[in-house]
N, CA and C atoms as a LAMMPS dump frame, in Angstrom:
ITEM: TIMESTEP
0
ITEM: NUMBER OF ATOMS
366
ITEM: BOX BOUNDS ff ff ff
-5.0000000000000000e+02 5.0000000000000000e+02
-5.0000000000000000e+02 5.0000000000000000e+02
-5.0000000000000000e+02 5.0000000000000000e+02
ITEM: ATOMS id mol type element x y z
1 1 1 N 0.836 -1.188 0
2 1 2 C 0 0 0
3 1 3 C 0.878 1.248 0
4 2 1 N 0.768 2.071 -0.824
5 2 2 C 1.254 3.558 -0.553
6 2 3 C 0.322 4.127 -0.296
7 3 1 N 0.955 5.425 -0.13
8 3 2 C 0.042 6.825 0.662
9 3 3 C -0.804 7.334 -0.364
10 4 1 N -0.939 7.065 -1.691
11 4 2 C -1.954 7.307 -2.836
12 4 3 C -3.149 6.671 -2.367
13 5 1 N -2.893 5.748 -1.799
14 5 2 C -4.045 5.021 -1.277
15 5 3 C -4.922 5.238 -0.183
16 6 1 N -4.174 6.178 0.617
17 6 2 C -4.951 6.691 1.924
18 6 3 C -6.12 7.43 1.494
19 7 1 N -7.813 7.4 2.005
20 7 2 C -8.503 8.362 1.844
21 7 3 C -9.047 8.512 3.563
22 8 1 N -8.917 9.782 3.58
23 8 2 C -8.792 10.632 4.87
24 8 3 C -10.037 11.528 4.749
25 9 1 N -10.607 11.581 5.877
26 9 2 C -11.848 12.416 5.942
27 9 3 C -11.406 13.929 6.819
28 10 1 N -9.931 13.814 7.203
29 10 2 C -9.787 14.936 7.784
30 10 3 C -8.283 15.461 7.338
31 11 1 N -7.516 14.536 6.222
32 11 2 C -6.1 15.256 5.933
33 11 3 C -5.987 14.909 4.427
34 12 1 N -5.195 15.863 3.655
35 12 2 C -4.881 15.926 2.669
36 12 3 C -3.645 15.247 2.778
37 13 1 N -3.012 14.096 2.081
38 13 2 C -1.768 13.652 2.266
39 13 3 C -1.018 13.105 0.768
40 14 1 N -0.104 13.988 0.278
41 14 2 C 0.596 13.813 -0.615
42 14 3 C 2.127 13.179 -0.264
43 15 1 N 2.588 13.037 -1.009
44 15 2 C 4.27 11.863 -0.851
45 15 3 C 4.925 12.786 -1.968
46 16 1 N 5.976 13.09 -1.386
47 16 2 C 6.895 13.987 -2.178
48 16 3 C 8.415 13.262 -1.855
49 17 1 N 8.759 12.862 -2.631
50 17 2 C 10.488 12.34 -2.173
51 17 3 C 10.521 11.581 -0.654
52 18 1 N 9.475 10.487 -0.381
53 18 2 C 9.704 9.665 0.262
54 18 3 C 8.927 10.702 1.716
55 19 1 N 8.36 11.474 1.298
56 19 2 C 8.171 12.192 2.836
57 19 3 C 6.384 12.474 2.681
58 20 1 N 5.749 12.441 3.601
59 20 2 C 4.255 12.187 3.855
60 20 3 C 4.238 14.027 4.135
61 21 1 N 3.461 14.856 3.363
62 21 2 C 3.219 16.055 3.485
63 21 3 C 1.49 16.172 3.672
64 22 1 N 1.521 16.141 5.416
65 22 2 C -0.057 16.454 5.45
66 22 3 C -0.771 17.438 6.121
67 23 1 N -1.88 17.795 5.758
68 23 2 C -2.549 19.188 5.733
69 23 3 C -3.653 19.135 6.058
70 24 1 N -4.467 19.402 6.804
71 24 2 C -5.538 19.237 7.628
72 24 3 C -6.881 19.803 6.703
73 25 1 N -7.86 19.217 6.128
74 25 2 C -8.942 19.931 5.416
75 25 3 C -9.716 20.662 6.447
76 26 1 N -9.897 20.449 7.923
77 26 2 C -10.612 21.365 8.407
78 26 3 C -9.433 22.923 9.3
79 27 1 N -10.07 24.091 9.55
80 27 2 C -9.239 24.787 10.117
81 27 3 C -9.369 25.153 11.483
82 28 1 N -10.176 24.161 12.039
83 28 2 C -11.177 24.51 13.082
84 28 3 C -11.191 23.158 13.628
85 29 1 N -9.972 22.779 14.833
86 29 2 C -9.892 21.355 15.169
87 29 3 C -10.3 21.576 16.706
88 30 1 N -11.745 20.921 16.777
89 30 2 C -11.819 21.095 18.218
90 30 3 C -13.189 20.288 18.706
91 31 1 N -13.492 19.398 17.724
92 31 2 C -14.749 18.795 18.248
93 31 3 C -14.217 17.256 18.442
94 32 1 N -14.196 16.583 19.581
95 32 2 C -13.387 15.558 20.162
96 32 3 C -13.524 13.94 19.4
97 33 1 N -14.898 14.323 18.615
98 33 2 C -14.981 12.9 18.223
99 33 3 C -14.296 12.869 16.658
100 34 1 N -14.037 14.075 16.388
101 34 2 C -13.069 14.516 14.974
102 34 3 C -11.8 14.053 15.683
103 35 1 N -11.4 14.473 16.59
104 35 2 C -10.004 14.559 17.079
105 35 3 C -9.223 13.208 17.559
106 36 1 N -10.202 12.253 17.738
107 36 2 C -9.628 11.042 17.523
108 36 3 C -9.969 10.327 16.098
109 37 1 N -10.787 10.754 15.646
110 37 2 C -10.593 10.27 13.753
111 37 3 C -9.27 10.547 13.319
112 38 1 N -8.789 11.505 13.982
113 38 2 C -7.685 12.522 13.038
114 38 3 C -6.217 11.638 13.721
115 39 1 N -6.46 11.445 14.711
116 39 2 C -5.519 10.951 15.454
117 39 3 C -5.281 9.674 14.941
118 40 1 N -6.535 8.673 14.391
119 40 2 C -6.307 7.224 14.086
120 40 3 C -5.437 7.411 12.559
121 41 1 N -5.834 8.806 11.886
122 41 2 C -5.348 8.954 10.508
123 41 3 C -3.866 9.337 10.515
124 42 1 N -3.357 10.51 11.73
125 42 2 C -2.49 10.681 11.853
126 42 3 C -1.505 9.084 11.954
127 43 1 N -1.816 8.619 13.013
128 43 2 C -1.264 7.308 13.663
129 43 3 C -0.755 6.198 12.321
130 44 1 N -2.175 6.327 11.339
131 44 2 C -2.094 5.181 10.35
132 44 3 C -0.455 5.367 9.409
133 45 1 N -0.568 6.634 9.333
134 45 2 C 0.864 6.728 8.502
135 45 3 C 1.997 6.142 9.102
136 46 1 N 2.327 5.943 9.986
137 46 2 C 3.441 5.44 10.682
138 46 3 C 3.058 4.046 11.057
139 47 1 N 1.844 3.398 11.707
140 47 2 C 1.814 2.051 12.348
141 47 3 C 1.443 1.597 10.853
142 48 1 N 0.564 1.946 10.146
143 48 2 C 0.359 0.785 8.939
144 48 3 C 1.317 1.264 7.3
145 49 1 N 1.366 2.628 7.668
146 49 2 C 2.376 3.26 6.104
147 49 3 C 3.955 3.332 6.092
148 50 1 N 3.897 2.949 7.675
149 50 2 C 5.688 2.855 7.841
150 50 3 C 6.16 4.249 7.304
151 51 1 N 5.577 5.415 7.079
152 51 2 C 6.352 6.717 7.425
153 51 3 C 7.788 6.879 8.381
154 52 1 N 8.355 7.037 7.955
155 52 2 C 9.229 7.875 8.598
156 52 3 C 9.677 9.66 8.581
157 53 1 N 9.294 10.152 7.331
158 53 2 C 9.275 11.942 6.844
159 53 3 C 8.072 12.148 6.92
160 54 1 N 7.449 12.952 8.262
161 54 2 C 6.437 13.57 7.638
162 54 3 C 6.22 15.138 8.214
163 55 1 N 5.579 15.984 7.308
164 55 2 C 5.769 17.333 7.468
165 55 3 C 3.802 17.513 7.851
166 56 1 N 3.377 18.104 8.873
167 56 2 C 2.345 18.904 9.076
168 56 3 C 2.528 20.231 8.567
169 57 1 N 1.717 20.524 7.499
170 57 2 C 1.566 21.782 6.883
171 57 3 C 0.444 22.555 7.387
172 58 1 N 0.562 23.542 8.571
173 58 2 C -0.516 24.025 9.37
174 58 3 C -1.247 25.077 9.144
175 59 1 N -0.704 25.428 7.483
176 59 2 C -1.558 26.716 6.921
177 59 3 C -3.07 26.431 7.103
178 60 1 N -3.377 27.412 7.095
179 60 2 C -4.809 27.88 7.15
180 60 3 C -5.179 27.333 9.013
181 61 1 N -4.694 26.771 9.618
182 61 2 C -5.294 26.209 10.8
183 61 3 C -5.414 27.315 11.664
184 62 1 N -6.53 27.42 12.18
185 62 2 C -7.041 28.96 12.968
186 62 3 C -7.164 28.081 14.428
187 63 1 N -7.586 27.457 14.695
188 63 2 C -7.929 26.642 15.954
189 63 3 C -7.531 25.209 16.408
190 64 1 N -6.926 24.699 17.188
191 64 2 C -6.629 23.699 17.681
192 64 3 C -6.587 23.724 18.996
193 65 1 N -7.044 22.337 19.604
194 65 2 C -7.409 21.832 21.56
195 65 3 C -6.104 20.91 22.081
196 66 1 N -6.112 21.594 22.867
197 66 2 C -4.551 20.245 23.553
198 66 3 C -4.697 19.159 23.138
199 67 1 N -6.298 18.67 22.731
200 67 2 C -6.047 17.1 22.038
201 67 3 C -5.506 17.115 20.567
202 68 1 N -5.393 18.268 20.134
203 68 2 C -4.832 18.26 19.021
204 68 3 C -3.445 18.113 18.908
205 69 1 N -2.854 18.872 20.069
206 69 2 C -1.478 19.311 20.292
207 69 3 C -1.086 17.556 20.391
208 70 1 N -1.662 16.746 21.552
209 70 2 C -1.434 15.321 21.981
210 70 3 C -1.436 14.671 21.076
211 71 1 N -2.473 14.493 20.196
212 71 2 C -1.918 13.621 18.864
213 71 3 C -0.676 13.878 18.092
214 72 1 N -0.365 15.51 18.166
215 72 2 C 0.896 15.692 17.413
216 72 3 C 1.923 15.407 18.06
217 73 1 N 1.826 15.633 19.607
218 73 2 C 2.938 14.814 20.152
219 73 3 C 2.855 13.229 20.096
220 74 1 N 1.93 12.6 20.196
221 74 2 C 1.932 10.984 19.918
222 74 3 C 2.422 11.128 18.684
223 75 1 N 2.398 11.394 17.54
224 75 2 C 2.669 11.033 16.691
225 75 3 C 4.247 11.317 16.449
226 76 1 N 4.329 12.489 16.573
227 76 2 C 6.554 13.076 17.243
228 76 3 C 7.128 11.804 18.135
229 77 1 N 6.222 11.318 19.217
230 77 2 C 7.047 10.129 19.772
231 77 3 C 7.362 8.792 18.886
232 78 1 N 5.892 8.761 17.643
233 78 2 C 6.334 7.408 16.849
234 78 3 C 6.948 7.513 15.824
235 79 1 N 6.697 8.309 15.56
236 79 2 C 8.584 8.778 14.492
237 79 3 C 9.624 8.589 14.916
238 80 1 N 9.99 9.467 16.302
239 80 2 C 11.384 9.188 16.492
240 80 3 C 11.683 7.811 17.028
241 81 1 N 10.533 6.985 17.935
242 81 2 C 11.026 5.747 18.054
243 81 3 C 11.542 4.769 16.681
244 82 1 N 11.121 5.518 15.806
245 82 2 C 11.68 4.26 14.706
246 82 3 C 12.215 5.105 13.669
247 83 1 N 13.07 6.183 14.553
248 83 2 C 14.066 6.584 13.836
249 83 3 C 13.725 7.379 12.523
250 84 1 N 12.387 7.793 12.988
251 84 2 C 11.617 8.965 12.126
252 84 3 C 11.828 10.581 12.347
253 85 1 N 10.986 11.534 11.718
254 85 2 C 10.987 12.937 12.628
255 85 3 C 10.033 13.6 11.513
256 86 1 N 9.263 14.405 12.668
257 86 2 C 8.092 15.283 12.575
258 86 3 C 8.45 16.284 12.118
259 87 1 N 7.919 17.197 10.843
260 87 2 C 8.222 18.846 11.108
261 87 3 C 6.865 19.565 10.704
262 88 1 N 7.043 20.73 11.704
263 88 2 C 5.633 21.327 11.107
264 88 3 C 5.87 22.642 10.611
265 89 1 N 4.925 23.021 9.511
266 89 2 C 5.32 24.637 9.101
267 89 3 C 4.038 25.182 8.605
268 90 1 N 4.091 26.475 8.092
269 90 2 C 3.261 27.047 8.021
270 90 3 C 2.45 27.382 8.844
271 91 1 N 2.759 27.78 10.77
272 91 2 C 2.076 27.513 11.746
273 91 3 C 2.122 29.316 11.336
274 92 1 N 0.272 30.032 11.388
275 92 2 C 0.14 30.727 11.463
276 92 3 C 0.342 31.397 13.111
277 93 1 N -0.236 32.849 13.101
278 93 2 C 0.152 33.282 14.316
279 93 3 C -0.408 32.39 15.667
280 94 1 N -2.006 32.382 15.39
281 94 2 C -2.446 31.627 16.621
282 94 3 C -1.899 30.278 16.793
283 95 1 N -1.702 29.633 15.892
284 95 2 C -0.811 27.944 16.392
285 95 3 C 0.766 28.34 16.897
286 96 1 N 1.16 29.069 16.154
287 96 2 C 2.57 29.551 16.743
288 96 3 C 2.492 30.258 18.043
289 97 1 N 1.321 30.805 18.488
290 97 2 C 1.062 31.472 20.209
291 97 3 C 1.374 30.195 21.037
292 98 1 N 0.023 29.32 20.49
293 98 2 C -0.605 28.538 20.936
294 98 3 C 0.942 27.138 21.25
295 99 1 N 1.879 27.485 20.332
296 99 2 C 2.922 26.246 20.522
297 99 3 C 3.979 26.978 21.669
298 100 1 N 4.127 28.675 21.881
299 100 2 C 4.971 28.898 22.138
300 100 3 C 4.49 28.897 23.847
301 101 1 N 2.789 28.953 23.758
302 101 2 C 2.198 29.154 25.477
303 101 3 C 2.691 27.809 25.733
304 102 1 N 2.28 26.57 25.28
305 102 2 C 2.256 25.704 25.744
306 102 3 C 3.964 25.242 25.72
307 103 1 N 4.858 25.409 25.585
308 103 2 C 6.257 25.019 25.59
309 103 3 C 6.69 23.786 24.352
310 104 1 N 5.816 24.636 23.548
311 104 2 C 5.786 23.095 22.392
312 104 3 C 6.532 23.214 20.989
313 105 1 N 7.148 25.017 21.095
314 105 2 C 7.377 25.557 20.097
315 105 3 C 9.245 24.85 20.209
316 106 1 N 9.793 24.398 21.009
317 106 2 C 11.032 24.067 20.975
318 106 3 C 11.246 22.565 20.84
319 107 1 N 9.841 21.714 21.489
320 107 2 C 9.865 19.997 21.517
321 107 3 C 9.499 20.115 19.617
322 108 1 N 8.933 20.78 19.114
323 108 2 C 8.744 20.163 17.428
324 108 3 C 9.67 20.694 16.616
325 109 1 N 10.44 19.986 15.514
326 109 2 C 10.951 21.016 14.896
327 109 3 C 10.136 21.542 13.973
328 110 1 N 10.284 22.974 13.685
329 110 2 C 9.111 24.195 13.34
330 110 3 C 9.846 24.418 11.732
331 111 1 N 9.327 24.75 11.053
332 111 2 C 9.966 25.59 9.865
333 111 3 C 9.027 26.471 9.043
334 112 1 N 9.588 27.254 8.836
335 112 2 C 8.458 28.4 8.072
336 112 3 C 7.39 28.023 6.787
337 113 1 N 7.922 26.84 6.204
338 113 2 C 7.06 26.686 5.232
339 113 3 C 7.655 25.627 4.563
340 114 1 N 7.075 24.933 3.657
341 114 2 C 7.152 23.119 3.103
342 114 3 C 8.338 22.936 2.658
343 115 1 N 8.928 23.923 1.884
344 115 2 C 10.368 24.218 1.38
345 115 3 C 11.386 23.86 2.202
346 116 1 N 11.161 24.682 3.172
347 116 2 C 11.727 24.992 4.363
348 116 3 C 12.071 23.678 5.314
349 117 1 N 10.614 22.954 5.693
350 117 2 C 10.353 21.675 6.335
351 117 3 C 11.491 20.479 5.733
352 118 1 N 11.39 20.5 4.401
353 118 2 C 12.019 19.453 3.341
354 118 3 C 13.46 19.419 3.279
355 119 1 N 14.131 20.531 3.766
356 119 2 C 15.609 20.931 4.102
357 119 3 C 16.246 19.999 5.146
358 120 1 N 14.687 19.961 6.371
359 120 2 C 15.458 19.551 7.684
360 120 3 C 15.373 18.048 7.919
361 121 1 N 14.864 17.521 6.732
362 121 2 C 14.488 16.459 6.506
363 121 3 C 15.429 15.478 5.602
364 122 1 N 17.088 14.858 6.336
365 122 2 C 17.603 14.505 5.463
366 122 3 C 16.737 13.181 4.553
């Protein structure tokens, strides 16, 4: 199975040079029974797609709930256990508040934009 094959009711996910680039179709993450859909989708790339590159592209995202933040950290822990790594970019102002209140802006690596993300990504 490749990632062409994923259909996601809550992420856009393209494969660019071996790396999972995904993007959230809603901008407004905060209703809990979404937030574990998103989480099983997040999760699937790594436990069943064997990801190891993947970039969260957080444009357009206006709102996100600590359960949002928690899946992105579950998902940062199953990368690096298997020798993966997370990057996120395009974090507008409120996710970039929102990473820097919560002490989260230094645990992810951040990059300004997909370009950017794909650099830190040998």
């Amino acid at each position: 199975m490749s990632l062409s094959d994923i259909t996601s009711q809550y992420l856009e996910i393209q494969e660019q040079n071996g790396v999972a680039c995904v993007q959230f179709k809603e901008n407004r993450l905060t209703d809990e029974d979404n937030i574990e859909q998103i989480g099983r989708e997040l999760f699937a790339l790594t436990d069943q797609y064997h990801c190891k590159k993947v970039i969260l592209d957080l444009t357009d995202l206006k709102m996100l709930t600590s359960s949002v933040l928690g899946k992105m950290i579950t998902l940062h822990r199953k990368l690096h256990r298997s020798n993966g790594k997370l990057v996120l970019c395009n974090a507008g102002d409120y996710v970039t508040e929102v990473l820097e209140t919560s002490r989260l802006h230094d645990y992810f690596h951040v990059a300004d934009d997909q370009s950017a993300a794909l650099k830190l990504l040998p």
